[in-house]
VODREN-459895 format. One record per residue (C-alpha): x, y, z; residue number from 1. Coordinates in steps of 0.05 Angstrom, whole numbers, plus 32768, in hexadecimal, padded with zeros to 4 digits. Example, Ala and Ser with C-alpha at 12.3 -4.5 7.8 and 13.67 -1.06 7.14 Angstrom:
BEGIN
+------+------+------+-----+
:   c1 :   c2 :   c3 : num :
+------+------+------+-----+
: 80F6 : 7FA6 : 809C :   1 :
: 8111 : 7FEB : 808F :   2 :
+------+------+------+-----+
REM end
This chain:
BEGIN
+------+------+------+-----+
:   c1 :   c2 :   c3 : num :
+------+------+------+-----+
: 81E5 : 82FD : 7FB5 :   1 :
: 8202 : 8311 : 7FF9 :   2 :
: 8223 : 82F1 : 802E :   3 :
: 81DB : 82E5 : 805D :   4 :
: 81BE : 82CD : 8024 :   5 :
: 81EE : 829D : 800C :   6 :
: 81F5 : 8285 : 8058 :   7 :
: 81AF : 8285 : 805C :   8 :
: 81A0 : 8258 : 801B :   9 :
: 81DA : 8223 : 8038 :  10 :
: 81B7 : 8220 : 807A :  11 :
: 8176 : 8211 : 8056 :  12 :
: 8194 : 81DA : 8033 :  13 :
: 81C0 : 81BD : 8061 :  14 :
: 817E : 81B9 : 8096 :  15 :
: 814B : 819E : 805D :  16 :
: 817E : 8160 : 804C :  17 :
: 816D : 813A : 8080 :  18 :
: 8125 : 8133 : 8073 :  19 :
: 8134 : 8129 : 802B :  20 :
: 8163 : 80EF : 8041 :  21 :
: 812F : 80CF : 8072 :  22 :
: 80FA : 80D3 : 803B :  23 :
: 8124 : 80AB : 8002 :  24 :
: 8130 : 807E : 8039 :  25 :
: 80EA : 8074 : 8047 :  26 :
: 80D5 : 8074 : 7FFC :  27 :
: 8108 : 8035 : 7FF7 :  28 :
: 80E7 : 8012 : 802C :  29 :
: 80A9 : 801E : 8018 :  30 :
: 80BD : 7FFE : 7FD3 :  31 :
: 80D7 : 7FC2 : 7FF4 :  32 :
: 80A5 : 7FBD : 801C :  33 :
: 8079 : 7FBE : 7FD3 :  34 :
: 80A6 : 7F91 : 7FA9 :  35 :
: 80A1 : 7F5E : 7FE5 :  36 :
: 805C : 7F5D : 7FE6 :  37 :
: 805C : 7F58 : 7FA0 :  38 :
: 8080 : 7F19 : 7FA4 :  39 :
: 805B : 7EF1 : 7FD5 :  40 :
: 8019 : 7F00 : 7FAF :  41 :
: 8045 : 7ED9 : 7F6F :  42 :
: 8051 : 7EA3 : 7FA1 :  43 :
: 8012 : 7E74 : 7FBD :  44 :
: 7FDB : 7E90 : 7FEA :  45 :
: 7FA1 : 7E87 : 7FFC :  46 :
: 7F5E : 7EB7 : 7FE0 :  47 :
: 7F5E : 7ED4 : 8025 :  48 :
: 7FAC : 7EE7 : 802A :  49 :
: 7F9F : 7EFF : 7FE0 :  50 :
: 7F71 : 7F2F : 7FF6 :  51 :
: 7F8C : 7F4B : 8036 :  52 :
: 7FD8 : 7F4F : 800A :  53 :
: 7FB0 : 7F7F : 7FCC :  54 :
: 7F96 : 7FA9 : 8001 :  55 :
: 7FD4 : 7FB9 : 8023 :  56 :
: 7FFE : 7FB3 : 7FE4 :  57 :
: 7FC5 : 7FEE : 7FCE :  58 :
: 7FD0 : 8013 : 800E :  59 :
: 801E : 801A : 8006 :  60 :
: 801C : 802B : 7FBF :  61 :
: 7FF6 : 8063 : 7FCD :  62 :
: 8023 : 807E : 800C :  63 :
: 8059 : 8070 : 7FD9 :  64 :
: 8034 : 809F : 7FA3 :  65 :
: 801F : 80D3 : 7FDF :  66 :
: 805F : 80D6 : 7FFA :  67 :
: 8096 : 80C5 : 7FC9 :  68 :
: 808F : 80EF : 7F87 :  69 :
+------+------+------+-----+
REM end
């Protein structure tokens, strides 16, 4: 491997960390946000709260399975 290419593959990878970093941060808030939700539908509610709580917990789990493999 030569010099430009080595320099090359360490620029790469020192310019892709960041967005690697800011997407494991979002994937952990995204599972807080989730285990949260999880909780208060454990906790009392009412049927409407119930049903507006699945659809959004539904709604983050699949941004968390779209952008968090």
């Amino acid at each position: 491997m030569s010099i430009h290419s080595t320099r090359r593959a360490v620029l790469l990878l020192l310019l892709s960390a960041p967005f690697a970093w800011g997407r494991d941060a979002r994937c952990e808030r995204l599972r807080e946000r989730i285990r949260r939700l999880e909780s208060r539908l454990r906790s009392g509610h009412s049927a409407k709260q119930a049903i507006r709580w699945r659809r959004r917990l539904r709604e983050l789990e699949e941004q968390r399975f779209r952008e968090c493999r």
